[in-house]
N, CA and C atoms as an extended XYZ file, in Angstrom:
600
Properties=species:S:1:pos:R:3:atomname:S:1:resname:S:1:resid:I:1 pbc="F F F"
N       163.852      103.312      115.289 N   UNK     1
C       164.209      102.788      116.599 CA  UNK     1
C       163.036      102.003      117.190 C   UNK     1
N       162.191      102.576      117.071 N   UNK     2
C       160.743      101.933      117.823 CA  UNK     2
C       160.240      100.610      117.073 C   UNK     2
N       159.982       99.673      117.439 N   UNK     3
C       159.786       98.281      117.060 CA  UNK     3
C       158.222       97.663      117.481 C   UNK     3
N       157.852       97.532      116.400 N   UNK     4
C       156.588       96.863      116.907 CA  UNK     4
C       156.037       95.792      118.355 C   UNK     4
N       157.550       94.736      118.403 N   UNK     5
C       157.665       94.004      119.219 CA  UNK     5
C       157.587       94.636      120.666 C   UNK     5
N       158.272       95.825      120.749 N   UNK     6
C       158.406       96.368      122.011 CA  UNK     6
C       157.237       96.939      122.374 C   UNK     6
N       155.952       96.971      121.929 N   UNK     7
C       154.729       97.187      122.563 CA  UNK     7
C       153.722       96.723      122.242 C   UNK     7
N       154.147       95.197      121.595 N   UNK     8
C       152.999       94.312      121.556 CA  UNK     8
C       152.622       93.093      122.796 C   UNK     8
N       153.058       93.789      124.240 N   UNK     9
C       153.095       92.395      125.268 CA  UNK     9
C       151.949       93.578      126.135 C   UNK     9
N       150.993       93.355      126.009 N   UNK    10
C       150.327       94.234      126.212 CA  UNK    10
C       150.010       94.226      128.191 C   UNK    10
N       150.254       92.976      128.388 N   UNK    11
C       150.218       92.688      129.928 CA  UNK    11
C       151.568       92.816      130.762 C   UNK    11
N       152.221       93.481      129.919 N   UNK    12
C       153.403       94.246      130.503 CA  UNK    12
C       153.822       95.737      130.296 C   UNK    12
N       152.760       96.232      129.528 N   UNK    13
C       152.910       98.164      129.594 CA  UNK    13
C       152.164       98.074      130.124 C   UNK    13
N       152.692       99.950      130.506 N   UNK    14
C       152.209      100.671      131.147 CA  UNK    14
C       152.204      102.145      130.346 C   UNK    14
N       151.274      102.328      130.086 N   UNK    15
C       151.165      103.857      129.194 CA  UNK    15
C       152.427      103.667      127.919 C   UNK    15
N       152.438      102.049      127.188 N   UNK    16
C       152.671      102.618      126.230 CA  UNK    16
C       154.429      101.806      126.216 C   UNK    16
N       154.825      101.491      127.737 N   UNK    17
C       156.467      101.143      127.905 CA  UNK    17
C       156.317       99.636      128.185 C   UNK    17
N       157.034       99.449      127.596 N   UNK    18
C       157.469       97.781      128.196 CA  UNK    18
C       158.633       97.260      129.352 C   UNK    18
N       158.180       97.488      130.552 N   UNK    19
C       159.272       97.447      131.536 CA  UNK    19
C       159.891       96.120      131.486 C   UNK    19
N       159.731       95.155      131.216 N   UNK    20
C       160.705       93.716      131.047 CA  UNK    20
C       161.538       93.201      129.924 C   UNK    20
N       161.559       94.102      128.752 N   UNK    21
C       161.939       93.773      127.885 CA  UNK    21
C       162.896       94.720      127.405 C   UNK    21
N       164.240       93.890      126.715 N   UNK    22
C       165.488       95.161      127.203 CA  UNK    22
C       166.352       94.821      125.552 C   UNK    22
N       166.313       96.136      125.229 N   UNK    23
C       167.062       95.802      123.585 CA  UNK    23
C       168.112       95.848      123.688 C   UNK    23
N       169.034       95.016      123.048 N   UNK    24
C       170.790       95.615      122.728 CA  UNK    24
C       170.769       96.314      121.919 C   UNK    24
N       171.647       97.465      121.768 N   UNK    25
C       171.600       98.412      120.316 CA  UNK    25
C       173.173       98.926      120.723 C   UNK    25
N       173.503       98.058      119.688 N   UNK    26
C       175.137       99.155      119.273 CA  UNK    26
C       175.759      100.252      118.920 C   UNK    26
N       174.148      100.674      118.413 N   UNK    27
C       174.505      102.135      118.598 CA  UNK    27
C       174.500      103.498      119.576 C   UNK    27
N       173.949      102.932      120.788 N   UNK    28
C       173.653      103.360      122.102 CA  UNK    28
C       174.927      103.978      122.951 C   UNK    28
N       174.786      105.120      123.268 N   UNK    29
C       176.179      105.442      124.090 CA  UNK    29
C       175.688      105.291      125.547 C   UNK    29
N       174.209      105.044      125.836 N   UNK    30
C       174.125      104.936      126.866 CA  UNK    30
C       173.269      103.751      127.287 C   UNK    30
N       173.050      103.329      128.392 N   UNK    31
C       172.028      102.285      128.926 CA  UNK    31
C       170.728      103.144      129.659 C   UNK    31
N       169.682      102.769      129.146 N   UNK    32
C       168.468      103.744      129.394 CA  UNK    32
C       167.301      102.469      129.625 C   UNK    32
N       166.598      103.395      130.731 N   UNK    33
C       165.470      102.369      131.302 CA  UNK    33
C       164.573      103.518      132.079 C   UNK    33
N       163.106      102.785      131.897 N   UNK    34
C       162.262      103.754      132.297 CA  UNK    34
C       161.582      103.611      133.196 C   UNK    34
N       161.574      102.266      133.961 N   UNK    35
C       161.311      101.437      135.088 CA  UNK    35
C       161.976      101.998      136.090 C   UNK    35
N       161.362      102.206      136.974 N   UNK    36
C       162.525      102.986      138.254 CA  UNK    36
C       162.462      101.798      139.586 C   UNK    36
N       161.551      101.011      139.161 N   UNK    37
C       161.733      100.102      140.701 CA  UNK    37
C       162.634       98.872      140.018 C   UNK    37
N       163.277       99.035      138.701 N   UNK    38
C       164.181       97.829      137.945 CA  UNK    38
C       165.319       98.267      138.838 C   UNK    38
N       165.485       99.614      139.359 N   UNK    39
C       167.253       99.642      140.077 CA  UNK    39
C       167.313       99.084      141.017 C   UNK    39
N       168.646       98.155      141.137 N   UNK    40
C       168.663       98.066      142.824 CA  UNK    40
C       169.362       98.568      143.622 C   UNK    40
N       170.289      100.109      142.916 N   UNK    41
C       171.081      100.726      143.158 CA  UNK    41
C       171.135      102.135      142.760 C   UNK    41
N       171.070      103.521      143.275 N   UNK    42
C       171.220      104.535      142.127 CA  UNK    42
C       171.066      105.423      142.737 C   UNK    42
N       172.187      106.684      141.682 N   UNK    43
C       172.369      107.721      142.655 CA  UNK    43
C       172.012      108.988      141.932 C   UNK    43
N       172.254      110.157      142.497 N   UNK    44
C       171.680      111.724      141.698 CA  UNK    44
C       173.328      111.693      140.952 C   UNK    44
N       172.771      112.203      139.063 N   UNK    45
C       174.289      112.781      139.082 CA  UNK    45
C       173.658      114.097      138.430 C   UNK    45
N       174.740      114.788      137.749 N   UNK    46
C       175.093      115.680      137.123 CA  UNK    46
C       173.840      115.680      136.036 C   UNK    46
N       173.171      116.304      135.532 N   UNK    47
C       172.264      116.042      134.397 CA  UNK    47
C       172.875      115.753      133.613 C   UNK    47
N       172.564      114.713      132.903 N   UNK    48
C       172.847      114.543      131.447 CA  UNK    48
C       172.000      114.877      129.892 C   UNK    48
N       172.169      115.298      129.077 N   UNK    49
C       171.370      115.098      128.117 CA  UNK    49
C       171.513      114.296      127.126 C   UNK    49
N       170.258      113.743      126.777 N   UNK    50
C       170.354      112.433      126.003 CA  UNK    50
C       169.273      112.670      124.976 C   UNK    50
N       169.430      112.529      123.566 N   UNK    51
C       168.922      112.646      122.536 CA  UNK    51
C       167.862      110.970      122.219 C   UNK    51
N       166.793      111.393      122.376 N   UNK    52
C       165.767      110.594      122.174 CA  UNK    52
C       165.980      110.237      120.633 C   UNK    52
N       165.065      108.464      120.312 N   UNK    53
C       164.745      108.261      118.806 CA  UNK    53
C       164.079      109.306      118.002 C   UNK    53
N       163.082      109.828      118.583 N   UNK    54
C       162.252      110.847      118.018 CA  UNK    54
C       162.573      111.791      117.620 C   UNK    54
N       163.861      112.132      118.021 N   UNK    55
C       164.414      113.072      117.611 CA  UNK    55
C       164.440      114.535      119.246 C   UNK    55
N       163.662      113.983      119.627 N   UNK    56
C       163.710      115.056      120.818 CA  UNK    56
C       164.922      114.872      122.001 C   UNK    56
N       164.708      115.756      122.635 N   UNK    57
C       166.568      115.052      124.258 CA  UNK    57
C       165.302      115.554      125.148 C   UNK    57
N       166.414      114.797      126.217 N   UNK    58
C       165.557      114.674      127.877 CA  UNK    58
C       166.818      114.813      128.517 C   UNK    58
N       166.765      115.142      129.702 N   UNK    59
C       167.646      115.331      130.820 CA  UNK    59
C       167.695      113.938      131.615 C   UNK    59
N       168.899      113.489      132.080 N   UNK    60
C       168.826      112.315      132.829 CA  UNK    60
C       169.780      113.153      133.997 C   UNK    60
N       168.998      112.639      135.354 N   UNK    61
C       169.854      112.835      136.435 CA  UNK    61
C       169.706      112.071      137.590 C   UNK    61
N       169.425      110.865      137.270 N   UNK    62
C       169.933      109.740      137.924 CA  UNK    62
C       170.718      108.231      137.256 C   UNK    62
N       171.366      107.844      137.982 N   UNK    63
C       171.908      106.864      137.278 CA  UNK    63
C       172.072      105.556      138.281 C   UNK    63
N       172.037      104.572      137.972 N   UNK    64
C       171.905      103.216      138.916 CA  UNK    64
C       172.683      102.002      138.161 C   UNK    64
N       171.897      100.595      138.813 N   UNK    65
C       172.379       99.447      138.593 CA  UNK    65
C       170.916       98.128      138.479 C   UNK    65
N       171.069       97.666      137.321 N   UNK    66
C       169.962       96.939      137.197 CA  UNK    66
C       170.099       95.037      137.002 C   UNK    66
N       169.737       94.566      137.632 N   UNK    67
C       170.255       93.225      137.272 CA  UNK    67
C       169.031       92.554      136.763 C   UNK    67
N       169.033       92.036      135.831 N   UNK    68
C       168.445       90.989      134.820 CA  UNK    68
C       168.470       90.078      135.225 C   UNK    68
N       169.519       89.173      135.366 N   UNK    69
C       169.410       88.060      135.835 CA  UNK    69
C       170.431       87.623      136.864 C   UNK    69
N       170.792       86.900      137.539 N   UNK    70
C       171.272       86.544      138.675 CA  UNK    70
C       173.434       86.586      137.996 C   UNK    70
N       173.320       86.477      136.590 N   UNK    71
C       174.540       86.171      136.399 CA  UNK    71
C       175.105       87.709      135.538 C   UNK    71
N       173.873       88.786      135.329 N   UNK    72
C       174.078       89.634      134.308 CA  UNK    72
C       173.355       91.003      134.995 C   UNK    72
N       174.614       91.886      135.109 N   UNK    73
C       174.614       92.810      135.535 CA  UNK    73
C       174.438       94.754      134.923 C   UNK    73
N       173.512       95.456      134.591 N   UNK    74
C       173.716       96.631      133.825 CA  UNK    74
C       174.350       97.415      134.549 C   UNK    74
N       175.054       98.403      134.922 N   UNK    75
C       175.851       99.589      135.525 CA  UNK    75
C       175.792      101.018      134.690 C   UNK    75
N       175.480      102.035      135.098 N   UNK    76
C       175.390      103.384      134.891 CA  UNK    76
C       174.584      103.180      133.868 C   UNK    76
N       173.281      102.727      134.538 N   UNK    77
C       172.132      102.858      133.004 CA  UNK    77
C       171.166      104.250      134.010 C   UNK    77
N       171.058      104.836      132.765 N   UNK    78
C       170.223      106.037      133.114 CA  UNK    78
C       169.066      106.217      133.296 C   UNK    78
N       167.809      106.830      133.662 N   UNK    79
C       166.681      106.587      134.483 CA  UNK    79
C       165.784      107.938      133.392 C   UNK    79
N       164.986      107.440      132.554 N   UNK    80
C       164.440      108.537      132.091 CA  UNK    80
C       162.811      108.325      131.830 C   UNK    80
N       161.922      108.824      132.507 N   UNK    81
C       160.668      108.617      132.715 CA  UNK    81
C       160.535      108.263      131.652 C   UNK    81
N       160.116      109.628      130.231 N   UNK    82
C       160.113      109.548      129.075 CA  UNK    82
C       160.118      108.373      127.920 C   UNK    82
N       161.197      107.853      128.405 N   UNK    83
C       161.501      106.559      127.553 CA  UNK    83
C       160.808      106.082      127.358 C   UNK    83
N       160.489      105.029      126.399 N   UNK    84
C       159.430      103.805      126.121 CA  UNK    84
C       159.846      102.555      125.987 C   UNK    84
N       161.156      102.207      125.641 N   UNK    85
C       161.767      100.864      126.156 CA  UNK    85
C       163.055      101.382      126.758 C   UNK    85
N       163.711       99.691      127.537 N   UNK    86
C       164.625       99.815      127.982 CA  UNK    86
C       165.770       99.314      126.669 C   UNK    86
N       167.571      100.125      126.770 N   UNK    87
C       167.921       99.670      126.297 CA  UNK    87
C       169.097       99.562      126.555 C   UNK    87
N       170.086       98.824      126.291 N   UNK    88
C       171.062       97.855      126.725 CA  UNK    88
C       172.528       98.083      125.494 C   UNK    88
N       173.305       99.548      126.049 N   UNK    89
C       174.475       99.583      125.004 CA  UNK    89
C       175.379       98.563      125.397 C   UNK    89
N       175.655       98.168      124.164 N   UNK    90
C       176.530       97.040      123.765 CA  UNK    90
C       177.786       97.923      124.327 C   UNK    90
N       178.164       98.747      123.932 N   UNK    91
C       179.617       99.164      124.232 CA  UNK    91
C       179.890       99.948      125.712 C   UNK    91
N       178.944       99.717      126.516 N   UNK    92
C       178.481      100.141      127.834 CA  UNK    92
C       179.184       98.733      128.606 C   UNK    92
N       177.831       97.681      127.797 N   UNK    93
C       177.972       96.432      128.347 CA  UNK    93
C       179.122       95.764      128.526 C   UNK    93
N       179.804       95.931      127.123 N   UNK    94
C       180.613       95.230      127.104 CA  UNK    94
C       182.280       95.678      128.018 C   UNK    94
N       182.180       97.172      127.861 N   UNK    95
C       183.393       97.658      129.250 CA  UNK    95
C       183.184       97.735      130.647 C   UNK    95
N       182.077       97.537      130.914 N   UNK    96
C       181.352       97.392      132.540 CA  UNK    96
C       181.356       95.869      132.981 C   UNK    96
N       181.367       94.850      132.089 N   UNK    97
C       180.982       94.013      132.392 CA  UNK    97
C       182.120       93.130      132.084 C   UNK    97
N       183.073       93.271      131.534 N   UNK    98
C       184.140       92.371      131.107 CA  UNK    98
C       183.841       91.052      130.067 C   UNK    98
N       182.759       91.239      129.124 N   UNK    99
C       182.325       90.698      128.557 CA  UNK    99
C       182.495       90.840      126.744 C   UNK    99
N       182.353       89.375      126.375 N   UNK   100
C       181.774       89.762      124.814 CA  UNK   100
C       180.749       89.456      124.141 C   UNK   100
N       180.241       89.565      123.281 N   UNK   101
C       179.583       89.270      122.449 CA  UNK   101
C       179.135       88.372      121.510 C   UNK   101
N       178.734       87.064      121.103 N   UNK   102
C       178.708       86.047      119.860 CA  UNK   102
C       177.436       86.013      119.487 C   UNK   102
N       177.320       86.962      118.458 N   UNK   103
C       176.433       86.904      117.679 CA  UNK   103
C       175.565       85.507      116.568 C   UNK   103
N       174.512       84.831      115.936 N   UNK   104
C       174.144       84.068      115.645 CA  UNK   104
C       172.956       84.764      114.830 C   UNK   104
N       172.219       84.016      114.206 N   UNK   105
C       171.324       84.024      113.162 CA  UNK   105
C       170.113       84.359      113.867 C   UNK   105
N       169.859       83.849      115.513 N   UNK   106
C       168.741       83.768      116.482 CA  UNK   106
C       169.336       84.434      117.340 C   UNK   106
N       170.542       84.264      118.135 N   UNK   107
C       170.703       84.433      119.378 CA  UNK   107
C       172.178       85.275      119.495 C   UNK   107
N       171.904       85.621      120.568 N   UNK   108
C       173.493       86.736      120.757 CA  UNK   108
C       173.788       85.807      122.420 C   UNK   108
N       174.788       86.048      122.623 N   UNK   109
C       175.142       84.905      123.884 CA  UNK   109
C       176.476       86.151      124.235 C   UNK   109
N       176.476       86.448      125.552 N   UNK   110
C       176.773       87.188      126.282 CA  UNK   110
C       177.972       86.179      127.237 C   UNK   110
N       179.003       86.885      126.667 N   UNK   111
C       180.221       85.573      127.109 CA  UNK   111
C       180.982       86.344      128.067 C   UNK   111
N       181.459       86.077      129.106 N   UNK   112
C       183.032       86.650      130.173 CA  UNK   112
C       184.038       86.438      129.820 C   UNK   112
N       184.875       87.228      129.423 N   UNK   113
C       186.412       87.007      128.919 CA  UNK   113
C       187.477       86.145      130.000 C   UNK   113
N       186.796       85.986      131.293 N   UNK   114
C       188.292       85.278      131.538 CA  UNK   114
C       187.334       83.894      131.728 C   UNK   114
N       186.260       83.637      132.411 N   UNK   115
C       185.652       82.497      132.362 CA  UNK   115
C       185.163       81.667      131.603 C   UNK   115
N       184.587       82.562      130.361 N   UNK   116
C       184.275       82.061      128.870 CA  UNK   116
C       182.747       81.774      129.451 C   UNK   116
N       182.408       81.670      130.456 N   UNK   117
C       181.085       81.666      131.035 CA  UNK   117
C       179.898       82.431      130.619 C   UNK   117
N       178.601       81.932      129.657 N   UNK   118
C       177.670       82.747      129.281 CA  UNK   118
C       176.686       83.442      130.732 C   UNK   118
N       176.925       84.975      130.375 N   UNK   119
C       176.490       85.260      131.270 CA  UNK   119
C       174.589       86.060      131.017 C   UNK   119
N       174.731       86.064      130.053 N   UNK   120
C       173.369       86.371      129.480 CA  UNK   120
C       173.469       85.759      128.235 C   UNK   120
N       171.690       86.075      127.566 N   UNK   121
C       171.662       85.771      126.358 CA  UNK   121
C       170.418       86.619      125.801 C   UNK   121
N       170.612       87.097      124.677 N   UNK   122
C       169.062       87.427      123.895 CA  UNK   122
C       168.870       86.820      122.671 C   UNK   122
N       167.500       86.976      122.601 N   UNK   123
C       167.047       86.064      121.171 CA  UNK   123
C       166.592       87.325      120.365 C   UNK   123
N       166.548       86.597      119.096 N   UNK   124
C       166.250       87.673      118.056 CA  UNK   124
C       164.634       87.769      117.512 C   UNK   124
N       164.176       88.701      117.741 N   UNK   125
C       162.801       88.566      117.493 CA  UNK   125
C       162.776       89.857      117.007 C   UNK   125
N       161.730       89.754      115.481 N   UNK   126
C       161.290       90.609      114.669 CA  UNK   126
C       162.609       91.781      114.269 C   UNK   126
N       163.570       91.447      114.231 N   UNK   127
C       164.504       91.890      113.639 CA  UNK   127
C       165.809       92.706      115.122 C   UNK   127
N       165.376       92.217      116.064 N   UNK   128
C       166.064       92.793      117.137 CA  UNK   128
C       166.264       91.976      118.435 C   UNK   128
N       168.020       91.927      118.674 N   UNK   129
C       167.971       91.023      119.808 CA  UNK   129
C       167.829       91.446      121.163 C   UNK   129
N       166.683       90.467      121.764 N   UNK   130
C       166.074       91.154      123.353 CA  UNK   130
C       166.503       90.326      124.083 C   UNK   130
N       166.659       90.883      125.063 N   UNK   131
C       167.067       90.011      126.623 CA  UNK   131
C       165.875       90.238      127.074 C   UNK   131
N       165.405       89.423      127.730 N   UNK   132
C       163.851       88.885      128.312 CA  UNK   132
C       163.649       89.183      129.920 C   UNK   132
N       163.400       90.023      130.752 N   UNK   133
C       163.672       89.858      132.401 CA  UNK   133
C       161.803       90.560      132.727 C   UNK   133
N       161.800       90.010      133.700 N   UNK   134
C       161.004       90.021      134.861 CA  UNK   134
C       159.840       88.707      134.688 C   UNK   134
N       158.870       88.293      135.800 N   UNK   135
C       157.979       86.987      136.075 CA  UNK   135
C       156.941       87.444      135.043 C   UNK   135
N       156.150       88.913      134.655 N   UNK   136
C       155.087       88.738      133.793 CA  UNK   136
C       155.112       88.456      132.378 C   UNK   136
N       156.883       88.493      131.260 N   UNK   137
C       157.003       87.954      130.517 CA  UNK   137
C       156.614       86.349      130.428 C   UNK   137
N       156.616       85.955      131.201 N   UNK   138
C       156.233       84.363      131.275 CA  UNK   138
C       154.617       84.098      130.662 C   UNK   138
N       153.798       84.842      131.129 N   UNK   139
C       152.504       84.275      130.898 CA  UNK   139
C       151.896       85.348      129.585 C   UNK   139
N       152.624       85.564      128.445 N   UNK   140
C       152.657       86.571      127.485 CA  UNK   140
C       152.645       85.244      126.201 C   UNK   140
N       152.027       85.278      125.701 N   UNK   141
C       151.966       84.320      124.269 CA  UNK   141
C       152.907       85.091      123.209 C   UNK   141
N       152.771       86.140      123.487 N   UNK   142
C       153.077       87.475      122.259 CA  UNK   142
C       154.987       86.708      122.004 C   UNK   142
N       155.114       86.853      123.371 N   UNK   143
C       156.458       86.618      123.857 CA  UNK   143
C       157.374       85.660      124.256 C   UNK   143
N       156.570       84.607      123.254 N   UNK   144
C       156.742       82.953      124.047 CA  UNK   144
C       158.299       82.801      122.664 C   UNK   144
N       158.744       84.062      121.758 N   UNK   145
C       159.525       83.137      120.711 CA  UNK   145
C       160.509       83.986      121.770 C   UNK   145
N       160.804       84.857      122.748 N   UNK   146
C       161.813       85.108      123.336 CA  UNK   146
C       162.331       83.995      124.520 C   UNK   146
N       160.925       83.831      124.964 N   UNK   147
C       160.930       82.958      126.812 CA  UNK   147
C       161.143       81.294      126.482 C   UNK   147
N       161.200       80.871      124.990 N   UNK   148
C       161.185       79.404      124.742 CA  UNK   148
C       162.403       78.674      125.190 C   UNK   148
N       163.746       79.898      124.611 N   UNK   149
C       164.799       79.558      124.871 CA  UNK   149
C       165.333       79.224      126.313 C   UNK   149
N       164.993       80.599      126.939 N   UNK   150
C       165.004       80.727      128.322 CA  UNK   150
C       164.743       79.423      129.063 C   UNK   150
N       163.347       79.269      128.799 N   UNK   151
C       162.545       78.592      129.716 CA  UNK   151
C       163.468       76.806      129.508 C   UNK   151
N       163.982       76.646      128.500 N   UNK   152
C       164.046       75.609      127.981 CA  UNK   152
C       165.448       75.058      128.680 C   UNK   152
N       166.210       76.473      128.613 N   UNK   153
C       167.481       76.601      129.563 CA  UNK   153
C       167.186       75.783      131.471 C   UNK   153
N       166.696       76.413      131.732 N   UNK   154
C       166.097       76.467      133.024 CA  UNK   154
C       165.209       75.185      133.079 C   UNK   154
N       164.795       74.837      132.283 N   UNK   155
C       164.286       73.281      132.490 CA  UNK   155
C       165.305       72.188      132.380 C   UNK   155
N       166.198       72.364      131.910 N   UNK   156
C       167.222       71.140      131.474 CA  UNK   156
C       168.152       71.485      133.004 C   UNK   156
N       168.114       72.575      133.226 N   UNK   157
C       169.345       73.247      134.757 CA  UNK   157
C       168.793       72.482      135.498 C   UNK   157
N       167.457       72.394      135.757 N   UNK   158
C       167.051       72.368      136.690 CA  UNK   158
C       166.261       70.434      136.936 C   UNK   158
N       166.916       69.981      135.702 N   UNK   159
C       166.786       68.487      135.629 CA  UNK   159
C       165.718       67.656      135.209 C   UNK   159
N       165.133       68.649      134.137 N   UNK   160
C       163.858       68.186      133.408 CA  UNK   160
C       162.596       68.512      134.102 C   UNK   160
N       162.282       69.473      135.327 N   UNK   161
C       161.622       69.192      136.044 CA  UNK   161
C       160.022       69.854      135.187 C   UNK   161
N       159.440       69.334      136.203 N   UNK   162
C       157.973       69.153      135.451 CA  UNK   162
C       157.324       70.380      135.332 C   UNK   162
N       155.945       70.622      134.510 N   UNK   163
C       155.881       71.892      134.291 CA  UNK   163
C       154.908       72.745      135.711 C   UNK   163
N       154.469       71.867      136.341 N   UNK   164
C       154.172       72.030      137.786 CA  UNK   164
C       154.990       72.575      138.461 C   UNK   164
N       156.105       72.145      138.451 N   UNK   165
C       157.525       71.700      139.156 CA  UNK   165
C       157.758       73.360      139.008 C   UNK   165
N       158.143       73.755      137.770 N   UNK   166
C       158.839       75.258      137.253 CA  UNK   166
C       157.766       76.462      137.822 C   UNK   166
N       156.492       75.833      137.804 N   UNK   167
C       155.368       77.233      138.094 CA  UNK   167
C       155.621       77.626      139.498 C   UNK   167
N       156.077       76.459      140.311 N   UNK   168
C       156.174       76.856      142.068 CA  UNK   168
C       157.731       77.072      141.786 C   UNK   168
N       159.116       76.817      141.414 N   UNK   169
C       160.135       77.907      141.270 CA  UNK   169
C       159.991       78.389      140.903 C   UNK   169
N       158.989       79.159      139.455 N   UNK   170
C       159.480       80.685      138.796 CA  UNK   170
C       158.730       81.398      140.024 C   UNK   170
N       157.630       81.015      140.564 N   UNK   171
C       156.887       81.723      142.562 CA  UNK   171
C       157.960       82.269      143.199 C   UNK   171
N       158.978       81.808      143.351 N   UNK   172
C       160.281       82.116      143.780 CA  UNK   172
C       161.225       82.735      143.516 C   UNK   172
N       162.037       82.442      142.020 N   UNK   173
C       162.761       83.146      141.881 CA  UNK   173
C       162.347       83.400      140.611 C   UNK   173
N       161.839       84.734      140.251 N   UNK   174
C       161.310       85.793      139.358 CA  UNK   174
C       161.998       85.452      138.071 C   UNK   174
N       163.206       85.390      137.929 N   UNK   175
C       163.525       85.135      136.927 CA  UNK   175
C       164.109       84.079      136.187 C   UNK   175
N       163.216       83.432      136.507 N   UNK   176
C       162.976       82.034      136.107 CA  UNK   176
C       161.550       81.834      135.111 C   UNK   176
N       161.160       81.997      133.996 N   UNK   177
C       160.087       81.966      133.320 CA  UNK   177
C       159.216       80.480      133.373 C   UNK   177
N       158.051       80.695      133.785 N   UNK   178
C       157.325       79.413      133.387 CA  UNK   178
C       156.402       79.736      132.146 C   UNK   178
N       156.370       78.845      131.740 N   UNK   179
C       155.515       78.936      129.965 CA  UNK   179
C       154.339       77.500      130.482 C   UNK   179
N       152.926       77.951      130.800 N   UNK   180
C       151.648       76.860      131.122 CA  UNK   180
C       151.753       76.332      129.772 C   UNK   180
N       151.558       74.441      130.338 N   UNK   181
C       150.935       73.882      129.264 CA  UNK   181
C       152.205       74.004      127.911 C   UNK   181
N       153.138       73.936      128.820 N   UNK   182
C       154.395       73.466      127.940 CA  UNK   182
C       154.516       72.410      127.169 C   UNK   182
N       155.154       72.069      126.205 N   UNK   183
C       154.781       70.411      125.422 CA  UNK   183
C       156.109       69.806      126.291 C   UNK   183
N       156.590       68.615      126.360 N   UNK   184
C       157.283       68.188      127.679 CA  UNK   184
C       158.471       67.958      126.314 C   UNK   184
N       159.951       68.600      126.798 N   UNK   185
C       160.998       67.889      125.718 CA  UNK   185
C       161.213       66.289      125.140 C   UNK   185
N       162.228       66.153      123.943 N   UNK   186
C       162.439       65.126      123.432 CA  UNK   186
C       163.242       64.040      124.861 C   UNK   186
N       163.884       64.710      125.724 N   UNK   187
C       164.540       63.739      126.724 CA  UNK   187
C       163.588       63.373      127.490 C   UNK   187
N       162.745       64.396      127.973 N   UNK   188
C       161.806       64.501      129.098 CA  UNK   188
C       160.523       62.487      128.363 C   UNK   188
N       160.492       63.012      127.140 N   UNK   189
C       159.529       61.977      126.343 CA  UNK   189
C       160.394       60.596      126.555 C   UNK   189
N       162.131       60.470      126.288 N   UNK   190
C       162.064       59.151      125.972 CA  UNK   190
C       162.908       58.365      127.263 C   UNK   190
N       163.376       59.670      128.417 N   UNK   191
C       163.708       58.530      129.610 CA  UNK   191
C       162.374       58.985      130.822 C   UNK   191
N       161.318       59.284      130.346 N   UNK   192
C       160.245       59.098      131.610 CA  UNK   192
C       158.917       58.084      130.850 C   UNK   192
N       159.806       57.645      129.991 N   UNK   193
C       158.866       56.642      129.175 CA  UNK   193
C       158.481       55.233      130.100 C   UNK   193
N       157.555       54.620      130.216 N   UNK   194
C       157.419       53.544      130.339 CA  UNK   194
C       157.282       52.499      129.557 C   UNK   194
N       157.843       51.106      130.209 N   UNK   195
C       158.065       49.977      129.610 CA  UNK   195
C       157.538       48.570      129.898 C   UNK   195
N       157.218       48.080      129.515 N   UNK   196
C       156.483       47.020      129.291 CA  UNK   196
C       157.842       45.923      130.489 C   UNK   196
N       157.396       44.909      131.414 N   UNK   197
C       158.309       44.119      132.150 CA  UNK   197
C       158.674       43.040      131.532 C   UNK   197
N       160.303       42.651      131.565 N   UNK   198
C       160.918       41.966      130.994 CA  UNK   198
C       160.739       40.669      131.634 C   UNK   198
N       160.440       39.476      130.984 N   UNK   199
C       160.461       38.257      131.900 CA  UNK   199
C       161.708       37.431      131.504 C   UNK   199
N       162.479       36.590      131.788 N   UNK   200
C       163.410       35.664      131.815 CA  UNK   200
C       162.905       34.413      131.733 C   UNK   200
């Protein structure tokens, strides 16, 4: 279960956890996160017990609501100090959220069944696909083959804007990744090109 990737962003643990970085695993009956200021919602339930990778269980007795990104929503993900990453059941996700799944060679794309609207996405890195959330993934090199896509998304949304441009919105809205010292895209290169004046 434990992945190298998930604790090599070293400017995002804390004793060991990676609070921004969130695995899908299909084999998950539950949604588990160890970040407690990630909820923006959550209540006391019933204890639960939940069988750790290690082989050990923990008690969960809170449960909340975590949003990733502005279009992608987690529901009844469980709160367990213990943990060391967050993770993201597919079969959680996918009945809470009215969503499916399209898997790819790189990328998994997080689709709405009646809108067809991608509502998330993760990339595949080192053998596991992550969904990427919070502002300190951005300035992580470790983590630039997750945030490329992202970032690349969010630059074209947002109309090619410059890499100046993205550092004062991602200031703003958190989840928006800026990557310093970006190389500028193939569009960005051939319509901010200049040209020599035509005479008649």
């Amino acid at each position: 279960m434990t992945h190298p990737f998930a604790f090599n962003c070293d400017s995002n643990k804390t004793n060991g956890k990676n609070f921004f970085v969130w695995l899908l695993d299909t084999g998950a009956t539950d949604q588990i996160s160890s970040n407690f200021q990630s909820f923006t919602s959550f209540q006391s339930i019933k204890p639960v017990l939940v069988s750790l990778p290690d082989g050990n269980t923990n008690f969960a007795s809170i449960s909340g609501t975590v949003q990733l990104t502005p279009t992608l929503v987690l529901h009844n993900v469980l709160y367990i100090l213990d943990f060391s990453v967050n993770l993201v059941s597919v079969a959680k996700l996918i009945s809470t959220n009215n969503c499916y799944l399209q898997f790819t060679d790189h990328v998994c794309h997080i689709v709405q069944n009646t809108s067809k609207k991608t509502i998330g996405t993760a990339s595949l890195v080192g053998g596991l696909y992550v969904i990427a959330a919070g502002p300190s993934l951005a300035n992580n090199h470790s983590c630039n083959s997750v945030l490329n896509d992202c970032f690349d998304v969010w630059h074209i949304r947002l109309g090619h804007v410059s890499s100046s441009g993205m550092s004062i919105i991602s200031k703003q809205f958190h989840f928006i990744p800026c990557i310093k010292n970006a190389p500028p895209c193939d569009a960005c290169h051939y319509a901010k090109q200049k040209k020599l004046p035509f005479f008649s």
